[in-house]
C-alpha positions as CSV (number, residue, x, y, z in Angstrom):
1,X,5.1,20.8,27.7
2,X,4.1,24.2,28.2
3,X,1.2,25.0,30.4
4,X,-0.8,26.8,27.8
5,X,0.6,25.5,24.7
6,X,-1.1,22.4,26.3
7,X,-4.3,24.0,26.7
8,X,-4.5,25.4,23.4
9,X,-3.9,21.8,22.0
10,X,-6.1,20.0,24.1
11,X,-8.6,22.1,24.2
12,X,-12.2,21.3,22.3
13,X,-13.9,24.7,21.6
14,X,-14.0,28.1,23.0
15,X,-14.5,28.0,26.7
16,X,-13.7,24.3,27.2
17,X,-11.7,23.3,30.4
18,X,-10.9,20.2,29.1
19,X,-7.2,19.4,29.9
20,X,-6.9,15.9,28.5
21,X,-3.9,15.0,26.2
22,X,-4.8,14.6,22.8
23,X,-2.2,11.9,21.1
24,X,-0.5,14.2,18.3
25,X,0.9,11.0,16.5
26,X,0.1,7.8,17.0
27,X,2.2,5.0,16.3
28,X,0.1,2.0,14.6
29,X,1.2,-1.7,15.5
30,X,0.4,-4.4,13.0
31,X,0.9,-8.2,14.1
32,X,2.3,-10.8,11.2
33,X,2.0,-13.9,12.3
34,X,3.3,-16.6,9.3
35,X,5.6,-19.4,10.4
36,X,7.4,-19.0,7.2
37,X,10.4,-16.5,7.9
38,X,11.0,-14.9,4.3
39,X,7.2,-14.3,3.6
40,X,7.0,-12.4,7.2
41,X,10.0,-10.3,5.7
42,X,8.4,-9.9,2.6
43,X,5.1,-8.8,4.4
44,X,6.7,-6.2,6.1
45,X,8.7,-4.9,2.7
46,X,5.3,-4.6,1.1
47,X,3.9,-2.8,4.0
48,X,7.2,-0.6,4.9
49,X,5.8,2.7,3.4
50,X,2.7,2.7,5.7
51,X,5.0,3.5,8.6
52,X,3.8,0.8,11.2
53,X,5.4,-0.9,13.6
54,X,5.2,-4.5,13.3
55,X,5.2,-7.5,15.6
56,X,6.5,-11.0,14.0
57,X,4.8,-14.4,15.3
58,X,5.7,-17.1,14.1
59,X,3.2,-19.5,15.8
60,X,-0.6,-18.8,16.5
61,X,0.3,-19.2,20.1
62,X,2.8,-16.6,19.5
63,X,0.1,-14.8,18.0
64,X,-2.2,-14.9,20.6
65,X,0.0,-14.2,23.4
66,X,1.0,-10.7,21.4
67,X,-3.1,-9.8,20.5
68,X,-3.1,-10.1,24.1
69,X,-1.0,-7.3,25.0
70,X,-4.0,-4.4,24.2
71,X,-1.9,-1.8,21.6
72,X,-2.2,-3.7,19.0
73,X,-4.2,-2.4,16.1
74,X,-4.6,-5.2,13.5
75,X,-3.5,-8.3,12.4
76,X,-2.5,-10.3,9.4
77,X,-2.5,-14.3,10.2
78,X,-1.9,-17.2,8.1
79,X,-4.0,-19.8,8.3
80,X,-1.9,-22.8,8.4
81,X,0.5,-22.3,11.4
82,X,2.1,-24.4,13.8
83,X,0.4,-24.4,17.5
84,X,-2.8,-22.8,16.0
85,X,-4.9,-21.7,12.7
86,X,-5.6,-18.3,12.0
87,X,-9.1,-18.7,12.7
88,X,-8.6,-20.5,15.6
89,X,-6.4,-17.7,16.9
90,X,-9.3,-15.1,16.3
91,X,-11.7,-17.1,18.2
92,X,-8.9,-17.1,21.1
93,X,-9.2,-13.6,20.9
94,X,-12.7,-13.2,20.5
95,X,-14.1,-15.4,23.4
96,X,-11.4,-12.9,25.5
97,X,-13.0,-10.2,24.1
98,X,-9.9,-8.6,22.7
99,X,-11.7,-7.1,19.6
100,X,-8.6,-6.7,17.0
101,X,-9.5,-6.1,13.3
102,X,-7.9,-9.2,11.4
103,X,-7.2,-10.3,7.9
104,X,-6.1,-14.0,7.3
105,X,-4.4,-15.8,4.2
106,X,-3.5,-18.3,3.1
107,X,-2.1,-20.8,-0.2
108,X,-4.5,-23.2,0.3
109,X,-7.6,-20.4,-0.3
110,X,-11.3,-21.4,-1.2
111,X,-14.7,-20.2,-1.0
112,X,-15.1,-22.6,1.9
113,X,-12.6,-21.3,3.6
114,X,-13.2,-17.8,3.1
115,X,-16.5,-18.3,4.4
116,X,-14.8,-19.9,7.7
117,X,-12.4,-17.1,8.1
118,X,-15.3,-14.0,7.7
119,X,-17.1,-16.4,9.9
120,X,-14.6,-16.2,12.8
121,X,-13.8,-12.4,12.5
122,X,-12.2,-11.9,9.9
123,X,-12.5,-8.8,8.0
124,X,-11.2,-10.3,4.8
125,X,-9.2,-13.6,3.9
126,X,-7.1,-13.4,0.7
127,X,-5.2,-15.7,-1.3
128,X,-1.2,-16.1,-1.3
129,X,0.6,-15.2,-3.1
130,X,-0.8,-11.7,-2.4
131,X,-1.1,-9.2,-5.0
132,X,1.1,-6.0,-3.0
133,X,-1.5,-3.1,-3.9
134,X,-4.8,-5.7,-2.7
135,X,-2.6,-6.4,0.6
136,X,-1.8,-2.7,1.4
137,X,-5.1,-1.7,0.5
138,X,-6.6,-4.5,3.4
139,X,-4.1,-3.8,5.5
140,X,-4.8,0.5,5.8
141,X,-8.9,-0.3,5.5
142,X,-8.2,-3.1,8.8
143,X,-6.1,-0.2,10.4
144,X,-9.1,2.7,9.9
145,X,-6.4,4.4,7.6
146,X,-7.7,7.2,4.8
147,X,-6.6,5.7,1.1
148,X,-3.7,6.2,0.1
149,X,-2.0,9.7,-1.8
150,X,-1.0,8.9,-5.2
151,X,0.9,12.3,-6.1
């Protein structure tokens, strides 16, 4: 990049000296982790217009071992997989301190678990089948995302 076309974009005011790179775009990565195949795919249909780039697990070890990996942004886990629960695969991230905003669902939903899930971490859990809208709406509000243009 140009010397000073870099400076004029990275710069914070008048006078600054600051030379540090501002990201222009950033590319946000979302983690499914379901052990069922076609709802994965159908997860990442439904959220194909939000312009992520998603990650497939299909275990919660699988899960784990990709929350690890620091640029991920947000996660959607279903409770019941093999290896691990979703809950128990927030706590796994938790107690490593890897603080990644999560959402959990799940067929077998109840007040009881809900409580469970917001209990671990979670910043919502929602029942399957998932209504598209309510799913795309948790998903941007995990990610930090503005709502979304209806024009």
């Amino acid at each position: 990049m140009d010397r000073k076309l870099r400076h004029t974009l990275c710069s914070t005011g008048p006078g600054s000296r600051s030379t540090r790179a501002l990201p222009l775009i950033q590319t946000r990565r979302f983690l499914l982790a379901d052990d069922d195949a076609e709802v994965r795919l159908g997860v990442a249909d439904l959220l194909s217009d939000l312009g992520l780039e998603l990650l497939h697990a299909q275990t919660g070890l699988e899960a784990v071992e990709l929350g690890r990996r620091g640029d991920v942004h947000g996660a959607l886990f279903d409770m019941h997989m093999p290896g691990c629960t979703g809950t128990e695969v927030i706590s796994i991230l938790r107690q490593e301190r890897i603080e990644l905003p999560c959402l959990v669902y799940s067929c077998r939903w109840s007040p009881g678990l809900e409580q469970s899930v917001l209990a671990a971490g979670a910043m919502a859990c929602l029942k399957k089948p998932v209504e598209p809208d309510l799913l795309r709406r948790a998903v941007r509000e995990a990610l930090g995302l503005g709502p979304e243009n209806h024009n």
